[in-house]
C-alpha positions as a printed NumPy array, in Angstrom:
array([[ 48.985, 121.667, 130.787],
       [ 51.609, 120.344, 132.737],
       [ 55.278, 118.996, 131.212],
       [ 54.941, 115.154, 130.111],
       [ 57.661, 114.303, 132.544],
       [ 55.23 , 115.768, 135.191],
       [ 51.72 , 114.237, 134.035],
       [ 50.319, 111.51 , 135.773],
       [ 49.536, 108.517, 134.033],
       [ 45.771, 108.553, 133.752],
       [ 42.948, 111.152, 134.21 ],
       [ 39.091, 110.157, 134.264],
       [ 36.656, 112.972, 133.28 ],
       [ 33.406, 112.816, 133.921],
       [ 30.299, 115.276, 133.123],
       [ 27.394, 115.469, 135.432],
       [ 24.24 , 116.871, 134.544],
       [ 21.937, 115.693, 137.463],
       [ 21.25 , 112.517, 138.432],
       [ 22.724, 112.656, 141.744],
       [ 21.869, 108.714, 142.61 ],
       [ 23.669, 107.368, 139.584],
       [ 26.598, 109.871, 140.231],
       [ 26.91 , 108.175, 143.852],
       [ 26.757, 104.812, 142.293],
       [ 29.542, 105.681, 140.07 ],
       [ 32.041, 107.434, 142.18 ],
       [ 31.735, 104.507, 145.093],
       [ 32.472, 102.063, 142.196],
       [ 35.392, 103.783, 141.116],
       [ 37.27 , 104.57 , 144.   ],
       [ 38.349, 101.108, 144.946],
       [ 39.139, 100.56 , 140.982],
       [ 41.696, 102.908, 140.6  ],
       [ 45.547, 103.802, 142.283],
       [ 45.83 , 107.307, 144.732],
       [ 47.468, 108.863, 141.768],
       [ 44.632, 108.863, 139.339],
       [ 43.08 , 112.209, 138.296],
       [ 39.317, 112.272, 138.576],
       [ 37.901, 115.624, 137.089],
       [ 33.935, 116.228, 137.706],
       [ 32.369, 118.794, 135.561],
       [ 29.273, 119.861, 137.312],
       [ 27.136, 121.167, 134.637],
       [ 24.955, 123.432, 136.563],
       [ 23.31 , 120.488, 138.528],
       [ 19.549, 121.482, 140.321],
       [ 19.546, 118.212, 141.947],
       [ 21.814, 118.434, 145.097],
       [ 24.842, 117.216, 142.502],
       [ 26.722, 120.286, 143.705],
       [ 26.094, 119.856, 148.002],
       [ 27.228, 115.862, 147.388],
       [ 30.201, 117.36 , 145.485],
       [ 31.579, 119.239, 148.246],
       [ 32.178, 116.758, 150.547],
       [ 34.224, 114.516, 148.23 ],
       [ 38.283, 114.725, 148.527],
       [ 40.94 , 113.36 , 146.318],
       [ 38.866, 114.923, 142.786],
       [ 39.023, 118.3  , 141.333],
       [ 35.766, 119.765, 140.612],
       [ 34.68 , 122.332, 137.716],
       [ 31.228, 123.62 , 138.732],
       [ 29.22 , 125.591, 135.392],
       [ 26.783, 128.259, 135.82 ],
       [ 25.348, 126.686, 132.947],
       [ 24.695, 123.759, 131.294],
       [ 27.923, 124.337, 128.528],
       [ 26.682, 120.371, 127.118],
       [ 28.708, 117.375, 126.932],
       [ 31.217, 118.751, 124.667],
       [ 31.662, 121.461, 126.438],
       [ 32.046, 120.079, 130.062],
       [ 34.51 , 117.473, 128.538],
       [ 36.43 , 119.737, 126.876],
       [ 37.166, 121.299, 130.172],
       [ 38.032, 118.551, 131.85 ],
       [ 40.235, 117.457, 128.738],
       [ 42.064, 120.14 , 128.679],
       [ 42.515, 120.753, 132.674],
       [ 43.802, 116.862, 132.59 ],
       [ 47.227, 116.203, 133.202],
       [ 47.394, 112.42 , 132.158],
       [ 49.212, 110.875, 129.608],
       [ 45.769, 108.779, 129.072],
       [ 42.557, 110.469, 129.431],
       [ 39.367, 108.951, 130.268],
       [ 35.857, 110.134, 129.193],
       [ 32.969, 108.513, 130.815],
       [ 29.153, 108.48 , 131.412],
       [ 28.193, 108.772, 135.383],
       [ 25.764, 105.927, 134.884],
       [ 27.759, 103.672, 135.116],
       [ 29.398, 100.997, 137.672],
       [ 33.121, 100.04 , 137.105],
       [ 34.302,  96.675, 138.099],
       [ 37.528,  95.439, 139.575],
       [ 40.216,  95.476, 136.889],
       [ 38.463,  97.573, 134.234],
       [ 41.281, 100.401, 134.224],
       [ 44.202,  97.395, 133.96 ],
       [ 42.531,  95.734, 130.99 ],
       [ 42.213,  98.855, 129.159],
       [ 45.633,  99.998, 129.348],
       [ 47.156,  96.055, 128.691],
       [ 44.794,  96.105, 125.996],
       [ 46.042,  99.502, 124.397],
       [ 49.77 ,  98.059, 124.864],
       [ 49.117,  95.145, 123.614],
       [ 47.321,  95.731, 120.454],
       [ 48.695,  99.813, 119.63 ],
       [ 45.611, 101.393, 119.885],
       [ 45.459, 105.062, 120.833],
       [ 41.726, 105.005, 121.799],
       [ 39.513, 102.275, 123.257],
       [ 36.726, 101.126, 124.663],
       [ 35.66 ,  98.325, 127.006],
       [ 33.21 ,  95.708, 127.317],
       [ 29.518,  97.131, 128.103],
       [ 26.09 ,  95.635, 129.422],
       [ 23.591,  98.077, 129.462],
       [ 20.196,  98.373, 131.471],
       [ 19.508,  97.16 , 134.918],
       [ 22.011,  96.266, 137.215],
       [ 19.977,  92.804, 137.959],
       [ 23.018,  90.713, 137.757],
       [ 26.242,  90.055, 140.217],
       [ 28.11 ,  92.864, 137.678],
       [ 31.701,  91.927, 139.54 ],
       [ 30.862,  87.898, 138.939],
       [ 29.936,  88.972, 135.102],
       [ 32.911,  90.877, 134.584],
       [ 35.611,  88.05 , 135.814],
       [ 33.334,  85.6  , 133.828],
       [ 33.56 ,  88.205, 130.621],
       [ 37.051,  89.424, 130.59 ],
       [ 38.218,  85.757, 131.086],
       [ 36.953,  84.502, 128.496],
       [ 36.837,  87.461, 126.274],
       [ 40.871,  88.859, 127.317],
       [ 42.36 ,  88.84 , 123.749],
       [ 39.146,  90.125, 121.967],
       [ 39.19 ,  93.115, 120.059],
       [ 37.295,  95.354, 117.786],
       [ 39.134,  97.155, 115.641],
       [ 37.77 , 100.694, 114.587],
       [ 35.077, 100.123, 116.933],
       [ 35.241, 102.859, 120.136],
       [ 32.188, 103.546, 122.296],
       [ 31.078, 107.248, 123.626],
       [ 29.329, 105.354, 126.837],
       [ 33.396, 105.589, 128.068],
       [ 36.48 , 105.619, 126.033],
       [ 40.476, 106.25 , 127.137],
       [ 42.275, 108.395, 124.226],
       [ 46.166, 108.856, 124.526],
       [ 46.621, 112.641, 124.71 ],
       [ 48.527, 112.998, 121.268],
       [ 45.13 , 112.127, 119.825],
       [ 44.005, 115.705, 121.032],
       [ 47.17 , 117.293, 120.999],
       [ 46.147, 116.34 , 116.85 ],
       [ 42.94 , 116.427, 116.038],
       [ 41.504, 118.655, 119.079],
       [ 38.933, 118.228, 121.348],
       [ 35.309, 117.563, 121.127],
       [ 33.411, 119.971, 118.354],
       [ 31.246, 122.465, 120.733],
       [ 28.672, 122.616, 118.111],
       [ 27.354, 119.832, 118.837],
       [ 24.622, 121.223, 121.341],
       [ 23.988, 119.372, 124.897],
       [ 24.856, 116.05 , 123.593],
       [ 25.001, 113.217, 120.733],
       [ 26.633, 112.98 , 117.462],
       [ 29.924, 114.542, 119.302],
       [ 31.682, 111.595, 120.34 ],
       [ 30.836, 110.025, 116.624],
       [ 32.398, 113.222, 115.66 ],
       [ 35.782, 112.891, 117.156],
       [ 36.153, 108.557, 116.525],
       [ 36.073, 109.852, 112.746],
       [ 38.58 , 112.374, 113.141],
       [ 40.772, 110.307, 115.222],
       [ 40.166, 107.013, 112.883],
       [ 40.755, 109.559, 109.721],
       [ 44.203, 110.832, 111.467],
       [ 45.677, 107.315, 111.332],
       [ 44.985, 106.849, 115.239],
       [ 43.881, 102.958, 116.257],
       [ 40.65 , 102.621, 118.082],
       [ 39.315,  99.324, 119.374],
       [ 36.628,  98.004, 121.627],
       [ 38.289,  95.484, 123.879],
       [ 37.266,  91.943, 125.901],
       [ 40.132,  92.777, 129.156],
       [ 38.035,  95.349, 130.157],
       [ 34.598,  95.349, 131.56 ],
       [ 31.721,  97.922, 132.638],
       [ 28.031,  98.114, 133.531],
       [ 26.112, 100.637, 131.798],
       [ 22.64 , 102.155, 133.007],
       [ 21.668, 103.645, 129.684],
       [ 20.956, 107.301, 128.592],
       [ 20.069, 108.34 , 131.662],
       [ 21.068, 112.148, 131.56 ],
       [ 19.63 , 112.532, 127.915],
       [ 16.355, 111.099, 129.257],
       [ 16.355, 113.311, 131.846],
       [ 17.204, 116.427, 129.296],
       [ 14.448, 115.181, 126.73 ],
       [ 12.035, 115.028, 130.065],
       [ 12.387, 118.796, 130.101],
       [  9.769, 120.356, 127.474],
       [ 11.626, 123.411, 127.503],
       [ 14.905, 122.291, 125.829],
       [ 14.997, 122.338, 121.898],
       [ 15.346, 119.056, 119.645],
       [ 19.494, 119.61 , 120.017],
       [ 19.431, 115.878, 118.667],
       [ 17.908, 116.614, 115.472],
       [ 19.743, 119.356, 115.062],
       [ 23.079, 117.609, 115.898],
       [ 22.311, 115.088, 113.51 ],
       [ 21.818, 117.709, 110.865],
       [ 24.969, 119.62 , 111.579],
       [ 27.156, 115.911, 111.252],
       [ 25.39 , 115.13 , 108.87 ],
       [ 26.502, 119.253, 106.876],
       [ 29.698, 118.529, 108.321],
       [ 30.693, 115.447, 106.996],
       [ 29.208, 116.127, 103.251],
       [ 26.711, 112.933, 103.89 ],
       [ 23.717, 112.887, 101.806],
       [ 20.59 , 109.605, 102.803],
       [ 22.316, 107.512, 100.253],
       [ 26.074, 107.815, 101.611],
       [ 24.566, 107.109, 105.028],
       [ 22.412, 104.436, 104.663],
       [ 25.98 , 103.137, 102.544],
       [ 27.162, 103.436, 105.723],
       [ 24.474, 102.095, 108.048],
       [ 23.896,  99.086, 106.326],
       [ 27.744,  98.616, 106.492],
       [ 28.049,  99.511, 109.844],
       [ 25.374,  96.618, 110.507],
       [ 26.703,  94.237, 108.632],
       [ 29.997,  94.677, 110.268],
       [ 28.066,  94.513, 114.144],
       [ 26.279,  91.053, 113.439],
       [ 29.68 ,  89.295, 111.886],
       [ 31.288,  90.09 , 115.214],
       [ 28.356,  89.907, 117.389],
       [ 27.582,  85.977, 115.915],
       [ 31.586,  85.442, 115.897],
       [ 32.031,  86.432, 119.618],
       [ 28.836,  84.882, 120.764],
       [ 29.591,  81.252, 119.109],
       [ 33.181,  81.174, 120.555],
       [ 33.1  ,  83.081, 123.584],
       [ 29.464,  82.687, 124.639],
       [ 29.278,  86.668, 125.296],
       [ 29.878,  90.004, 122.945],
       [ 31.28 ,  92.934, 123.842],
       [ 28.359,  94.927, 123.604],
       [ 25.11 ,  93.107, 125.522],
       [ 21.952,  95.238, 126.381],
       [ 19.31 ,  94.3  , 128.781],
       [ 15.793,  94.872, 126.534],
       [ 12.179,  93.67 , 127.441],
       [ 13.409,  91.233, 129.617],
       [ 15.985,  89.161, 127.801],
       [ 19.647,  89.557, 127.012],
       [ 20.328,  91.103, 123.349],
       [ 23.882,  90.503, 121.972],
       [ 25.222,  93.405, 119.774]])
């Protein structure tokens, strides 16, 4: 890694695994989003899908190309650790980034000390003006924050929070239960994490671990990664449905609070044809 004087002040890494089309979607709505001196690492995971052809004839992003699928720990922890930003960035590639989004995380993270955040999210289909939302959102929702609250859709993580508590536990097979993973390390080494109203995104939903669990060949890695966190973390059922029903509890205080004053939350999903608030 490069001397601090020398990093740059944010890198964005982002696994792919795929789903070329949403890839596209993402890229074209980042590069407008974001200054010439942003990093943008792609992991290519071993991609089957022309991923790898599109890839090539991108400039202005470094590119890590797998001969295997090394997972989404894996592929992240490359990027982590080839990123030279005092800020890092991990993010989905199904997603679309609005106007501003990279501003209101870092005002956010200055404004209220947190070390790792997340923004604003509405998941499912895109069949809304997202930029329009997003003005409409982060104005009203600007000084909002979760506390303790960081999403693994996309989060930004200053890089002492590595340099402490590492990088993303590789046993955590092809994906899930990772990201929880590292929040609790990084919450349990006295870092700040927050989910933040300055900052907004549109999120597609699972895609790439829909398109994994489409493939009869691959293994129940969720299961098992829910197991292993579950070892890990000395968590018997009773400790986690302590934690559940907590964790729930928690969600519909702020999800009622935000909604009544603000009109929006800073999680919304798409379902069944109606808006949910979470």
């Amino acid at each position: 890694m490069s001397d601090a004087a020398n990093r740059l002040p944010v890198s964005i890494v982002i696994p792919l695994y795929n789903q070329l089309a949403y890839t596209r979607i993402c890229l074209e709505s980042l590069r407008p989003t974001v200054s010439a001196d942003t990093e943008i690492i792609l992991i290519d995971n071993s991609s089957s899908d022309g991923t790898s052809e599109y890839l090539s004839t991108l400039s202005g992003v470094s590119i890590i190309r797998n001969q295997e699928n090394l997972g989404f720990a894996g592929a992240c922890n490359q990027g982590v650790r080839t990123a030279v930003g005092e800020w890092i960035i991990v993010m989905n590639n199904d997603v679309i980034l609005t106007i501003g989004w990279l501003d209101g995380l870092l005002e956010a993270a200055a404004r209220w000390g947190l070390q790792m955040l997340s923004p604003a999210i509405r998941e499912g289909v895109d069949n809304y003006d997202v930029e329009s939302y997003a003005r409409e959102l982060t104005g009203r929702m600007s000084t909002v924050v979760r506390r303790g609250r960081v999403n693994g859709i996309c989060f930004m993580s200053h890089r002492r929070v590595f340099d402490t508590i590492g990088v993303f536990d590789e046993n955590f097979r092809i994906g899930q239960y990772e990201d929880k993973d590292l929040f609790l390390r990084a919450g349990l080494a006295g870092f700040k994490l927050g989910t933040v109203g300055s900052s907004f995104m549109h999120h597609f939903g699972s895609v790439t671990q829909n398109s994994i669990k489409a493939d009869r060949v691959v293994k129940p890695y969720a299961l098992e990664n829910k197991a292993y966190f579950n070892r890990k973390w000395k968590l018997p059922w009773w400790k986690r449905a302590l934690i559940r029903n907590g964790d729930n509890l928690v969600n519909r205080f702020h999800s009622l609070r935000e909604r009544t004053i603000y009109g929006h939350t800073l999680m919304e999903k798409w379902i069944d044809g109606r808006l949910r608030y979470e």
